[in-house]
N, C-alpha and C positions, 0 to 999 in steps of 0.2 A: 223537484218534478211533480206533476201532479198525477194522482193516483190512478194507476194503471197506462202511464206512460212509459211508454220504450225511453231508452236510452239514446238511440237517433231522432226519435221526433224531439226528445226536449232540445237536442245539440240545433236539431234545424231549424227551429225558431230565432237561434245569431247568427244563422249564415245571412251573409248579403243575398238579395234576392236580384235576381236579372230581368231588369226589366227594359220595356223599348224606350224609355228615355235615357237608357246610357246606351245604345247601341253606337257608341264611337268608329267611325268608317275605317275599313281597312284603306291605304292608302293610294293601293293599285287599282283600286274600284272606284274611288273617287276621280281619280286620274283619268280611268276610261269613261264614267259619267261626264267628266268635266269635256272632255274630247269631244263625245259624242254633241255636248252643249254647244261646243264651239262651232262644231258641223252646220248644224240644223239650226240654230237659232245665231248665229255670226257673234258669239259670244267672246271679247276680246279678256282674254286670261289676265292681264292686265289689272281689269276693271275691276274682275271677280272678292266678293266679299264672304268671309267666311266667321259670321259671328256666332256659332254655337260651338263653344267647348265651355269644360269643368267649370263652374264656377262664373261663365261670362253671362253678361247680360244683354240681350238680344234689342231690347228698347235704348239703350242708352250708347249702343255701338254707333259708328258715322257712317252714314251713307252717302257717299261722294254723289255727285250728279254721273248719272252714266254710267252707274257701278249694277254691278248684279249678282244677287245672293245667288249661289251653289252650294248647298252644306244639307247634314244632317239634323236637322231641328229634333227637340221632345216632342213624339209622336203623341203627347197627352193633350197637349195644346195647340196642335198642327193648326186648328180651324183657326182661334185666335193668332196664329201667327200670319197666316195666309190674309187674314181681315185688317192685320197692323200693316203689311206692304204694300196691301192691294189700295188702304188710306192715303198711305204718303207716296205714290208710284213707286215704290222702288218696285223694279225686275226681279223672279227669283226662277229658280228650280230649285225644288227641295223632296228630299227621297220624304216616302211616306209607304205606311200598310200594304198591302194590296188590296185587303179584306172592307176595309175601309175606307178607300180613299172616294171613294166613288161619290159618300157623302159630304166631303167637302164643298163646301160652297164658294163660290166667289174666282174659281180658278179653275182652268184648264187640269182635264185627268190621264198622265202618260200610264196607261197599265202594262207593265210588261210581267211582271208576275216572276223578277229573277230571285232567285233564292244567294244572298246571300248571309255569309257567317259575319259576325259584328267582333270586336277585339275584346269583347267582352264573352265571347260565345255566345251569344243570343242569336238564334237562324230564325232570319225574317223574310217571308214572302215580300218582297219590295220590286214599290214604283212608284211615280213622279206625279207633283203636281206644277202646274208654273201660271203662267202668267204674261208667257213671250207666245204662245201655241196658236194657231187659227180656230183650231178644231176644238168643242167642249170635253170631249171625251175622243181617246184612240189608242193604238197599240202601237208597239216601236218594236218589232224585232230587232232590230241592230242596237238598239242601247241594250237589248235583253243577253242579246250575243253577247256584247261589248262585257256587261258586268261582269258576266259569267265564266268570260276566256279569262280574264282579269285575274280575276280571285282562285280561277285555276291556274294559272299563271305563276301568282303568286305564293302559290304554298309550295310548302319545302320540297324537295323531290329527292326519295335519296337516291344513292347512286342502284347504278347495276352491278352484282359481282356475277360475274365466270370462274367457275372453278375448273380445275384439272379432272379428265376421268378416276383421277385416282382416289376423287375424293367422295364419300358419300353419305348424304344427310337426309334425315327423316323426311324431308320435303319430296326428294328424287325419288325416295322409295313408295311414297305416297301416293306420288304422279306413274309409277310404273303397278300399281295395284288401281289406279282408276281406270289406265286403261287392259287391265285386265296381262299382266306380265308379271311370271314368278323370277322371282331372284332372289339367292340370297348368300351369303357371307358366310363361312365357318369361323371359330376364333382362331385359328393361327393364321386367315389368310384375311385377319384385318386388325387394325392398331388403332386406338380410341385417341381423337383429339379436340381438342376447344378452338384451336387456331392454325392455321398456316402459318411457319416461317414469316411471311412476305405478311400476312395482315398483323401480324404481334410489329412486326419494325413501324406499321405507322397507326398503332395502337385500335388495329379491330379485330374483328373474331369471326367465327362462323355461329350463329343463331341456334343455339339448340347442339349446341358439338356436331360431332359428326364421326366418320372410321376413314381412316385410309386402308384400300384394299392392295393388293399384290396378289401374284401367281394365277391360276385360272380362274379365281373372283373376276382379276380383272377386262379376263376375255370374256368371261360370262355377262359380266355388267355390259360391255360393248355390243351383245348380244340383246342384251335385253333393251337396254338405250335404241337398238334401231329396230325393234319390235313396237315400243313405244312410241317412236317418232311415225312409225308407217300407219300406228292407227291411231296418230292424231298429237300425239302428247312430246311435241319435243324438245318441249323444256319447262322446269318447276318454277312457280311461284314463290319465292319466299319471302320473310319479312326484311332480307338483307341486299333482297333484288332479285335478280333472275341464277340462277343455279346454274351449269353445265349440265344438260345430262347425255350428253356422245363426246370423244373425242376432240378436242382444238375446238369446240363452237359451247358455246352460249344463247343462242341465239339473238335475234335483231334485238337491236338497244331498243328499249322501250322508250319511245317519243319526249325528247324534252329530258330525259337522265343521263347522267354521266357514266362512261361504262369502266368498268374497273377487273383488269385479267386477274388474276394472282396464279403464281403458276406453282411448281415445287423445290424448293429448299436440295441441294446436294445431300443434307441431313437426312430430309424427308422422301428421296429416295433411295436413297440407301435402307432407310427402312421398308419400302415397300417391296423393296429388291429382295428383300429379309421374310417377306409376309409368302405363306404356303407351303 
């Protein structure tokens, strides 16, 4: 190391560095680009040529008659590649900067300005340049929409859980002190746990543990859950999905996740039967 270097700047000098010539397309983004392609410019998927990946080389690939590039190119040489199509006719669309693309030459500018994430993580303001366009420069809200739904679309979603009233976890209590609701627990009228019965059989948990309550905990909490929901707050956020905080509800599934009940174990109420 050299002298008066940290221990992390020397280590981050071998990490790989991300830059916008690996931005490899997520797949559902290209699919919605390519769609959008197809729309507005009668682009036969067919035809479609895809010569930028690892290691390939973009001069030496075959360009059928009547083909048309759609891909990601190295935004270092965007100009140079736009100048090697626009030579031999081929057709392209090829994402590019947003920051930049403007000084492209030779080629029609689609700016949409969609933020997408790359599979490398690199988040790039991105937009189009081609070659099929009328127009020298313009804006495409529906390709901007398209990406955008796309790549939202495509990331993982986890599910929703609903729990029982019985159950109560730092989230719930969290949500009931925002909106301004006392509650609370004594220790015999509540039992410390990491999981429900029902999520240990198909191996999950509750996020942060949580207590099972019994006896008038559990009228109180019921109490305090529709104090919470009147001024606003009727159900918590968590990082395992949505919490229960009243009785039998969970509230609405959150758009596009899967919703998941767990209820209580004969075990686990027998315990709560036990609690106060």
């Amino acid at each position: 190391m050299a002298k008066g270097e940290t221990y992390e700047e020397f280590t981050a000098k071998f990490e790989p560095k991300r830059t916008t010539d690996d931005c490899y397309t997520p797949p559902e983004v290209f699919d919605a680009v390519l769609g959008w392609a197809c729309s507005e410019y009668g682009v036969d998927p067919s035809r479609v040529v895809r010569p930028f990946w690892p290691g390939g080389d973009y001069e030496a690939a075959e360009y059928p008659p009547g083909c048309v590039v759609v891909d990601n190119p190295p935004f270092s040489i965007l100009s140079v590649i736009v100048a090697f199509y626009q030579d031999r006719g081929v057709r392209f669309l090829l994402f590019a900067p947003t920051l930049t693309c403007m000084g492209i030459r030779r080629c029609s500018k689609v700016v949409t300005g969609a933020g997408v994430t790359y599979e490398n993580g690199a988040k790039v303001n991105t937009s189009f340049v081609t070659n099929m366009d009328r127009c020298e420069i313009r804006s495409a809200p529906a390709l901007r929409r398209a990406a955008e739904e796309a790549q939202a679309s495509g990331a993982a979603q986890p599910p929703s859980y609903a729990y029982p009233p019985e159950l109560v976890t730092a989230p719930m209590l969290a949500n009931m002190s925002r909106w301004g609701v006392d509650f609370g627990a004594e220790p015999s009228e509540c039992s410390f746990t990491r999981a429900l019965d029902a999520q240990r059989a198909v191996g999950k948990g509750i996020y942060g543990s949580g207590y099972l309550i019994g006896g008038d905990a559990l009228r109180r909490r019921e109490e305090a859950d529709r104090l919470a929901s009147l001024r606003g707050g009727g159900r918590s956020q968590t990082r395992d999905g949505v919490a229960a905080l009243g009785p039998g509800a969970g509230g609405d599934r959150p758009h596009g996740r899967e919703r998941v009940t767990f209820r209580l174990s004969d075990r686990e109420r027998a315990v709560v039967g036990g609690l106060g």
